[in-house]
C-alpha positions as CSV (number, residue, x, y, z in Angstrom):
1,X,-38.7,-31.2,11.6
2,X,-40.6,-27.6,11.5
3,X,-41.9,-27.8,15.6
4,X,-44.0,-24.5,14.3
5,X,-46.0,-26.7,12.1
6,X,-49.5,-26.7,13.6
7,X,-52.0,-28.6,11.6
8,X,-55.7,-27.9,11.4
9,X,-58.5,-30.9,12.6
10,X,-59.6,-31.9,9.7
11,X,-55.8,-32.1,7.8
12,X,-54.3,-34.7,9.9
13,X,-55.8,-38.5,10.2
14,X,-53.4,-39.5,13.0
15,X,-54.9,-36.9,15.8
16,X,-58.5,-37.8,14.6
17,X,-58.2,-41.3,15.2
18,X,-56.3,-40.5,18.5
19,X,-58.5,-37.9,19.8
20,X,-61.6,-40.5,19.2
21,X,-59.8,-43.5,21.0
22,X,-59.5,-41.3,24.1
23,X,-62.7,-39.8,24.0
24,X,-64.0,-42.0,26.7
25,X,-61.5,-40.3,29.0
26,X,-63.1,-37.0,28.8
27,X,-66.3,-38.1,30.9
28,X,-64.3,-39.8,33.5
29,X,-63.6,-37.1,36.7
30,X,-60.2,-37.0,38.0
31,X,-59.9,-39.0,40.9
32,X,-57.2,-37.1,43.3
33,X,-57.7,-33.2,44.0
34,X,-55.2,-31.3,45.8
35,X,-55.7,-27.5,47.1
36,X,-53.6,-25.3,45.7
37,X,-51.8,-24.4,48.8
38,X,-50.7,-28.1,49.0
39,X,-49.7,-28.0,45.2
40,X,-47.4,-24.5,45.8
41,X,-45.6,-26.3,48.9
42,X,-45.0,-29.2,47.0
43,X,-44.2,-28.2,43.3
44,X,-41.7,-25.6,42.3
45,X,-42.9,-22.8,40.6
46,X,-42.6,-23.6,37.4
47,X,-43.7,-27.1,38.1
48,X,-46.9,-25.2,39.4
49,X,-47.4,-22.8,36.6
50,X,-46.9,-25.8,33.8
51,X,-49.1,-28.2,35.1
52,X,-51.9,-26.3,36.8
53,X,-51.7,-22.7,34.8
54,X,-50.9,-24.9,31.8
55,X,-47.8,-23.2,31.1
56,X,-44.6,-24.4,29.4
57,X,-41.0,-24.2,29.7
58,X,-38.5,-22.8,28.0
59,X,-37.4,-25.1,25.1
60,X,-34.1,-27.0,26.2
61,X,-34.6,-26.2,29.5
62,X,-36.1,-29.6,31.2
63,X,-34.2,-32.0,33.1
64,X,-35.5,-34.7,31.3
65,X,-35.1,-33.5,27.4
66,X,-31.4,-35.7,27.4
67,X,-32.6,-38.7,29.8
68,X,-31.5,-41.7,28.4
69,X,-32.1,-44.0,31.4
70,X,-34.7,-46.9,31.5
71,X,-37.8,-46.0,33.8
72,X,-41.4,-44.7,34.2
73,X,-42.1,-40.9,33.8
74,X,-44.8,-40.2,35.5
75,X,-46.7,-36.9,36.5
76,X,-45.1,-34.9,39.3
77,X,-48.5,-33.8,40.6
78,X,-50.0,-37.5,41.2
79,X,-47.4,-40.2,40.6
80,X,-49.6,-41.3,37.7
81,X,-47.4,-43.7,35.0
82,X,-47.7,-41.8,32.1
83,X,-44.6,-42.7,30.0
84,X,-42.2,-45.5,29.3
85,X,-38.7,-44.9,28.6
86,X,-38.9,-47.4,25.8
87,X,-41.5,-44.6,24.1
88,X,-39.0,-42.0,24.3
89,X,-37.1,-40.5,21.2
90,X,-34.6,-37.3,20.2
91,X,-37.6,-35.1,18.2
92,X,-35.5,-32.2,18.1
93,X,-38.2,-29.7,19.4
94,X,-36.7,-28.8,23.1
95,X,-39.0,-30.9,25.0
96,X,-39.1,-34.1,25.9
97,X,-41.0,-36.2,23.6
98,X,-42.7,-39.8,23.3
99,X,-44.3,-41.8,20.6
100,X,-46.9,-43.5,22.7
101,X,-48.6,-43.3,26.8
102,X,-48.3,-46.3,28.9
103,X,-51.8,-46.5,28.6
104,X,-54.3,-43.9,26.5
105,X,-56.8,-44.1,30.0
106,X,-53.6,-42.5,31.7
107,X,-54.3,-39.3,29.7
108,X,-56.9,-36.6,28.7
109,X,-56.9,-35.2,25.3
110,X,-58.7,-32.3,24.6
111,X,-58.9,-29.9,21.8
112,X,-56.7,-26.2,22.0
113,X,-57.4,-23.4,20.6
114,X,-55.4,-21.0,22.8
115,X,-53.3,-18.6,21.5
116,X,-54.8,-19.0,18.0
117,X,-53.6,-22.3,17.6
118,X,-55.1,-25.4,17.1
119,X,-53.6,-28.1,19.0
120,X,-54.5,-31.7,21.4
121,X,-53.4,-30.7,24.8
122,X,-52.3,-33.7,27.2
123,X,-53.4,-33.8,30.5
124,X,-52.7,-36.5,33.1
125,X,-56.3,-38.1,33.8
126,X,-55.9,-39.1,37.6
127,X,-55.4,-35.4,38.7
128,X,-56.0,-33.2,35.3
129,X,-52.3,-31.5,35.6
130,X,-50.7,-30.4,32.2
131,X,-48.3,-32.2,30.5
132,X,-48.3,-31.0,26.9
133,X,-49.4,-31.1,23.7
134,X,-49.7,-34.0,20.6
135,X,-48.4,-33.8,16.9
136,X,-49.0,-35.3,14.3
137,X,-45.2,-35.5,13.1
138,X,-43.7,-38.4,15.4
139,X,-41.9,-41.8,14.3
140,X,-43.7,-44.6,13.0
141,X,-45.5,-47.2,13.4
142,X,-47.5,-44.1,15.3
143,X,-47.0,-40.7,14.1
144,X,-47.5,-39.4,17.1
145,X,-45.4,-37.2,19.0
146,X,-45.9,-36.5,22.8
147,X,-43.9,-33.5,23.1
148,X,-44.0,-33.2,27.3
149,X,-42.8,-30.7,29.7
150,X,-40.2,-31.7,32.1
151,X,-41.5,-30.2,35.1
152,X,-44.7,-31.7,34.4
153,X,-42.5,-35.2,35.3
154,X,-41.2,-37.1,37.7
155,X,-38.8,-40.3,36.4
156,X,-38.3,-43.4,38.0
157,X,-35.6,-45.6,37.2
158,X,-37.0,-49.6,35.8
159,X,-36.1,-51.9,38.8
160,X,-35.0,-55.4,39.0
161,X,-36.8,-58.2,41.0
């Protein structure tokens, strides 16, 4: 798998039809806020700088690029459920990465063209933290790779009634 591989708008069906299903999510506000002050006491620093400065980490660096366990990851920031366990898969690319979201209203998708690239940057749509970015390269039925910063997680484990 080439994890350098970005792919323009128009080239790739799979991020079309994705980015128009969550469209709707783009109008809808985010309903928690937190000041920054009471982000920097609670998150690490890199915790901080990936989800609110929409940074990344290093690639194999995350706690949760090997986690095998079943459970909920869900944003670090907010406690949103954003990913099931059963979505997760081995892409190779140093991050974690999922095929699918617990729910597409869960995330944000919106177009990036930073650093003269074009990708889909995902965002948690309770409290707008950064979690990532989606490809076009994942396992099928999707396509669709989630590939998801660690410290943009938190994971708990499935538990029985």
């Amino acid at each position: 798998m080439n994890i350098l591989r970005i792919v323009k708008e128009d080239e790739s069906p799979v991020i079309k039809k994705l980015e128009a299903a969550a469209k709707p999510n783009l109008s809808k506000p985010c309903e928690k806020k937190f000041t920054e002050e009471e982000l920097k006491a609670r998150l690490t620093p890199t915790q901080f700088r990936v989800t609110q400065e929409k940074g990344t980490e290093k690639a194999y660096s995350g706690k949760y690029i090997n986690k095998k366990e079943e459970g909920i990851f869900q944003c670090i920031v907010c406690g949103n459920h954003i990913f099931d366990s059963d979505h997760k898969f081995a892409s190779g690319c140093g991050w974690p990465s999922f095929s699918d979201v617990e729910n597409l209203d869960k995330v944000k998708l919106v177009r990036d063209t930073s650093h003269g690239l074009n990708r889909l940057e995902v965002s948690c749509a309770k409290c707008g933290a950064h979690l990532g970015h989606v490809f076009d390269d994942g396992p099928k039925p999707s396509g669709i790779r989630y590939c998801v910063n660690s410290a943009s997680l938190d994971f708990r484990k499935h538990t029985t009634v």
